[in-house]
C-alpha positions in Angstrom: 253.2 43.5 161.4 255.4 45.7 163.5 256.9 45.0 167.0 255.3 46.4 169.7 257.6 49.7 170.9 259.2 50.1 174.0 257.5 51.4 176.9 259.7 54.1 178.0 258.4 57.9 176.6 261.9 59.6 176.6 261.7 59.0 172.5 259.9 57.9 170.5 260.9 55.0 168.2 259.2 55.7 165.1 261.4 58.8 164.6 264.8 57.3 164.7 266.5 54.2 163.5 268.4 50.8 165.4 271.7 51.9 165.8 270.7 54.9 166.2 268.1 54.5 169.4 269.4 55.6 172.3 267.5 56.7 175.3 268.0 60.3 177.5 269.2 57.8 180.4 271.7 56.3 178.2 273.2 59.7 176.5 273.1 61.2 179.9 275.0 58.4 181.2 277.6 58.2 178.4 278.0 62.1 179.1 278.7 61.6 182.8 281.4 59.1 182.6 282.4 59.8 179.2 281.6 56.9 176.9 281.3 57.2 173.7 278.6 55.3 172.0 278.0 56.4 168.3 281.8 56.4 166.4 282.0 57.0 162.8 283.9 55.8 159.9 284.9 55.9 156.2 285.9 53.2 154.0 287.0 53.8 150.7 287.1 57.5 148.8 286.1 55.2 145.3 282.3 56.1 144.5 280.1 54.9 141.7 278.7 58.6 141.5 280.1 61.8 141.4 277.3 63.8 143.6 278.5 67.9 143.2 277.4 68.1 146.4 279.5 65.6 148.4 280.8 67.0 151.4 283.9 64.5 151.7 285.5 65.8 148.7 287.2 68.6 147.8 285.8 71.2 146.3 287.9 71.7 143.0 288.4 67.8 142.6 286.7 66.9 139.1 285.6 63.2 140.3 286.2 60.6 143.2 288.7 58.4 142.7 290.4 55.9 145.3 293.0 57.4 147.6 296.6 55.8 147.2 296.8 55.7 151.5 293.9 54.6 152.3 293.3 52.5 155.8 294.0 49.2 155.7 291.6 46.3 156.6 293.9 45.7 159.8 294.0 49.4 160.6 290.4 50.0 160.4 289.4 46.5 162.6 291.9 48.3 164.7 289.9 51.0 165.1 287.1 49.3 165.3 287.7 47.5 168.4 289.2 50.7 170.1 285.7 52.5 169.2 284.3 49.3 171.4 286.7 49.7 174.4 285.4 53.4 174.6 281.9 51.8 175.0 280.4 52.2 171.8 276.9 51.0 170.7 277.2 51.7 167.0 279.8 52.5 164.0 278.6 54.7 161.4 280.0 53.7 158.1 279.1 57.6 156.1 282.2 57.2 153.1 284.1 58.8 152.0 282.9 57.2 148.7 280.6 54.3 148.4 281.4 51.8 150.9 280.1 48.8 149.5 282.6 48.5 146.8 285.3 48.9 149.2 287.2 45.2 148.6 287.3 44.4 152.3 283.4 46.3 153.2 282.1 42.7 154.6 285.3 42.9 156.6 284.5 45.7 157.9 280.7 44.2 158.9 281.8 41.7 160.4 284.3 42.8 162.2 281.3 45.2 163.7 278.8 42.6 164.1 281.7 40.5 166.0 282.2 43.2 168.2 278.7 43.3 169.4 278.1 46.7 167.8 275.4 47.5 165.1 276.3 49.3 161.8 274.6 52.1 160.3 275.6 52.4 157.1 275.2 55.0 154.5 275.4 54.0 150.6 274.0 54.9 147.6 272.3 51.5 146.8 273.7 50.8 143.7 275.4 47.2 145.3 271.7 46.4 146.7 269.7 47.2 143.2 270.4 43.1 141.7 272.2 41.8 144.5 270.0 39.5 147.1 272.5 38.0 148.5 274.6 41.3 149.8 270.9 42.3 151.2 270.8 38.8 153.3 274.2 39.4 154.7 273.5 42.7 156.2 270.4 41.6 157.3 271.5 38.6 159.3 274.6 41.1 160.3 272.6 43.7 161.7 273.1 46.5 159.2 270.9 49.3 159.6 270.9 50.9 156.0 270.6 54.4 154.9 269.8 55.3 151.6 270.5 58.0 149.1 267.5 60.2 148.0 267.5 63.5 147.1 264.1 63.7 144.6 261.8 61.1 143.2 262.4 62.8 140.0 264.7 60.6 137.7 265.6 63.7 136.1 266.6 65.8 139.1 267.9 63.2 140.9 270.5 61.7 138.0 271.4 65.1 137.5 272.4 65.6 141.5 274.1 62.4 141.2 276.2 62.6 138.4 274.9 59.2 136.8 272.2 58.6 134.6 270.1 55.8 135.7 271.0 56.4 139.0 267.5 56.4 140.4 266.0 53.6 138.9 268.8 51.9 140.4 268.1 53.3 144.2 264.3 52.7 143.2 265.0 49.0 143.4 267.3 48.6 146.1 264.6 50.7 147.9 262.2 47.5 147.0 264.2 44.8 148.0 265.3 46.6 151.4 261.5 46.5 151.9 260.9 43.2 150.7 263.8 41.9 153.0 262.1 43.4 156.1 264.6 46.3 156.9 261.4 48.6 157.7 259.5 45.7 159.4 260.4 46.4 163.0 260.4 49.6 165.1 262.8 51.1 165.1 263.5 50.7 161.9 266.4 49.5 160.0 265.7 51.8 156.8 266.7 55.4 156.8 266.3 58.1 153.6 269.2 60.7 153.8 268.3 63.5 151.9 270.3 66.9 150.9 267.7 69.8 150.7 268.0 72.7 148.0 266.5 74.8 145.6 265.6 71.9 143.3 263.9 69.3 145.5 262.4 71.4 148.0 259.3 71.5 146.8 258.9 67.6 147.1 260.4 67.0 150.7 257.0 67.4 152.8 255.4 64.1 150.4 258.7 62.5 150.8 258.6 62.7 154.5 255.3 61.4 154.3 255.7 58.7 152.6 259.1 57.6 155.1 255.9 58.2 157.7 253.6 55.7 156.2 256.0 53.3 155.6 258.3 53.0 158.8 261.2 54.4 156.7 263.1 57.1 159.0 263.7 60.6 157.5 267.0 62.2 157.6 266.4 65.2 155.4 268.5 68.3 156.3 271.0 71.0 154.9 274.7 70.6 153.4 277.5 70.0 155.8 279.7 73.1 155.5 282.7 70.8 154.1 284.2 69.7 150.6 282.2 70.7 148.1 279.8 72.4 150.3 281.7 74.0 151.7 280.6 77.1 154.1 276.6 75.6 153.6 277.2 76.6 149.9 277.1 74.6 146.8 280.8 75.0 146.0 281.1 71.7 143.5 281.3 73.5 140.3 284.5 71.4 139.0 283.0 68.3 139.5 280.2 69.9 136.5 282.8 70.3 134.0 282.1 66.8 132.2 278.4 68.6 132.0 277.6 70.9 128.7 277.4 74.1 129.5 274.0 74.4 129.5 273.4 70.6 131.7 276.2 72.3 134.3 274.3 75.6 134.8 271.1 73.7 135.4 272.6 71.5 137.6 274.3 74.2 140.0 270.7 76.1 140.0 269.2 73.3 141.1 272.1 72.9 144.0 271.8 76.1 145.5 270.9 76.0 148.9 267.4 77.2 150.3 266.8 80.6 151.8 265.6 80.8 156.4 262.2 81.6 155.2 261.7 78.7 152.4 263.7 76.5 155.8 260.7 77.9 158.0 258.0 77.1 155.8 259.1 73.7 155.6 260.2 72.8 159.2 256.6 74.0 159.5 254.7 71.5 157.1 256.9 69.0 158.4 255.8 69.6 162.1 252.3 69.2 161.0 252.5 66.2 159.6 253.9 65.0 162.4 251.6 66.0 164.8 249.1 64.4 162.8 250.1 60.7 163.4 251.4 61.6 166.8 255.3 61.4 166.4 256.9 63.2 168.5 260.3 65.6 168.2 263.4 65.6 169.5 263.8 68.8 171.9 267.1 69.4 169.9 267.4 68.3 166.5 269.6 68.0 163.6 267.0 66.8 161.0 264.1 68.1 159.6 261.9 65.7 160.9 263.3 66.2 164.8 265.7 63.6 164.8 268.5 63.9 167.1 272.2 63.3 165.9 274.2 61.2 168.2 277.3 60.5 166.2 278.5 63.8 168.4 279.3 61.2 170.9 281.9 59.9 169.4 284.9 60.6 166.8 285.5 59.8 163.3 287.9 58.6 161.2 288.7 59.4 157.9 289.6 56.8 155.4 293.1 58.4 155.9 293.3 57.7 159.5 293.1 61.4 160.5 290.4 61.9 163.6 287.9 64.2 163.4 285.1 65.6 166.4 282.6 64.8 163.0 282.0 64.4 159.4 281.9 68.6 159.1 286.2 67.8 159.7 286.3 71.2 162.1 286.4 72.0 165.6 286.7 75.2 167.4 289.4 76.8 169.7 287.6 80.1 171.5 285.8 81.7 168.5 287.7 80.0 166.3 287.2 77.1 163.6 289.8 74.5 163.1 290.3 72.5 160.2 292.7 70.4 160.7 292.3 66.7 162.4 293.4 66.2 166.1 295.0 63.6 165.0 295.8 60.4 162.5 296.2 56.8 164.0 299.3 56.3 161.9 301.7 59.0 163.6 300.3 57.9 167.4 297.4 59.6 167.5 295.0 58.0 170.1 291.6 57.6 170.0 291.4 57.6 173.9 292.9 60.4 174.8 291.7 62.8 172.4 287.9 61.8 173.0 289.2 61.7 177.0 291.5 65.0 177.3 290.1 67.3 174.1 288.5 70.4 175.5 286.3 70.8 172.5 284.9 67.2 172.5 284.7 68.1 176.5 282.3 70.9 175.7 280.7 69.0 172.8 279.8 66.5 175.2 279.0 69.1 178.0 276.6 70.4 175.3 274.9 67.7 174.1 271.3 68.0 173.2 271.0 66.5 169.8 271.2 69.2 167.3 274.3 70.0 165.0 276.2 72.7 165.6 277.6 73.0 162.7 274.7 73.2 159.6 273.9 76.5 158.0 270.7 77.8 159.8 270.8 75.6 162.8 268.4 73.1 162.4 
């Protein structure tokens, strides 16, 4: 049976997950004396797929492999405690590869959980598919999990992937998150992230249905204009060269990203099933089913150290867009002062109303 929700009507907890559930008093609060409450992070660059799409890598790379300079355990507890002094709520762990077969991942949780924050954390669900006992330890740690699904189809989705047997993998973790009560409770602890193109939009409204029925929140939205989507567009095409010919040109068709009008039409269909069980929308959104993103108040930090305003690694100056970090942790750049004295996270903050700024279309 599912908890009773709050009583407050300033959002409503069945369309958002813990970690992740924070009220207009609080965000308005963390703007005015500018705390930052939802921090991101990456842990390793190794991944146990190869997705063409994957925003964190670059775009002519040919596969993910471990970085030779990546953070250390003691650099990224660092981090993590300076992310608490700042007054954050949550840590975001999005990559850069799969985090859970970073060596030092429970670490990394429990130095978290230690710190009184939760963890959101964004995997693939390979580690969960046969492993109970990794389940029970981000359960009793607090872990809100969100999981990798682009298409139901086993065929569409192992193609995206870049792994065969990829989704009956994901299709069993997704059962034993369920079984261990991670979409028990509202808000839930059991998110969906889905990238939406050509090839799966046709399936998204009965996938957001079914994250509806089943208290499972729904993060479906467009690429990140980074790596190997760069610009919005499916720019992976190295990455397909393991592919045949043939395998490779199905895959990059079924990548390419959807047109404003199929966008409309779906935002649409979405809305409506919404408003037929009563869930109501964030006035500003950055997923399809009117989630807001709150990782905008906060900074993240590569798995090199480098600090970025967000996962998209840009920030503007006038009209411009910068891609280059403010910043690494390593040559004294400080997590304080560029979240307290950057103009541009000034104005983020000044801004704030839940949607991204930077996805193609604007959500």
């Amino acid at each position: 049976m599912l908890l009773e929700l709050h009583t407050e009507t300033t959002m409503d907890e069945r369309n958002t997950i813990k970690g992740w559930d924070f009220y207009e008093e609080e965000t308005t609060r963390a703007v005015k004396d500018k705390k930052m409450i939802n921090p991101s992070l990456d842990l390793t660059n190794a991944c146990n797929l190869n997705c063409p799409y994957c925003y964190k890598e670059e775009k002519d790379s040919k596969r993910k492999n471990r970085r030779a300079n990546e953070l250390s355990i003691e650099e990224t507890c660092r981090v993590i405690k300076d992310f608490k002094k700042l007054g954050a709520k949550t840590v975001n762990i999005v990559g850069a590869g799969e985090p859970t077969i970073d060596p030092y991942f429970r670490d990394v949780i429990n130095c978290i959980y230690e710190n009184d924050m939760t963890s959101v954390l964004f995997t693939n669900g390979i580690a969960f598919e046969s492993n109970d006992e990794l389940i029970d330890f981000c359960y009793m740690r607090d872990v809100s999990v969100v999981l990798k699904c682009n298409s139901r189809s086993p065929l569409v989705q192992d193609l995206v992937c870049g792994r065969k047997g990829y989704s009956e993998k994901r299709d069993k973790a997704l059962l034993h998150l369920m079984d261990a009560g991670f979409n028990d409770i509202v808000p839930t602890r059991l998110g969906l992230n889905t990238m939406v193109f050509k090839g799966n939009i046709e399936e998204i409204p009965a996938m957001h249905k079914w994250c509806r029925d089943n208290n499972v929140y729904p993060m479906a939205g467009e690429y990140i204009p980074s790596g190997r989507t760069a610009g919005g567009d499916f720019m992976g095409y190295e990455s397909l060269k393991d592919f045949g010919c043939e395998e490779g040109q199905e895959i990059s068709s079924l990548l390419m990203p959807i047109s404003s009008r199929e966008r409309s039409m779906l935002l649409s269909t979405i809305y409506e099933i919404d408003k037929s069980m009563e869930i109501e929308r964030s006035e500003g959104f950055a997923y399809y089913g009117g989630g807001a993103c709150t990782q905008t108040l906060g900074v993240y930090v590569d798995i090199q150290g480098d600090i970025w305003p967000c996962v998209a690694k840009m920030w503007k100056n006038g009209s411009r867009w910068i891609k280059a970090p403010f910043g690494n942790i390593r040559d004294g750049g400080n997590i304080s002062d560029i979240w307290d004295s950057s103009r541009f996270m000034s104005d983020v903050r000044d801004n704030f109303d839940g949607s991204c700024m930077y996805k193609k279309g604007l959500l």
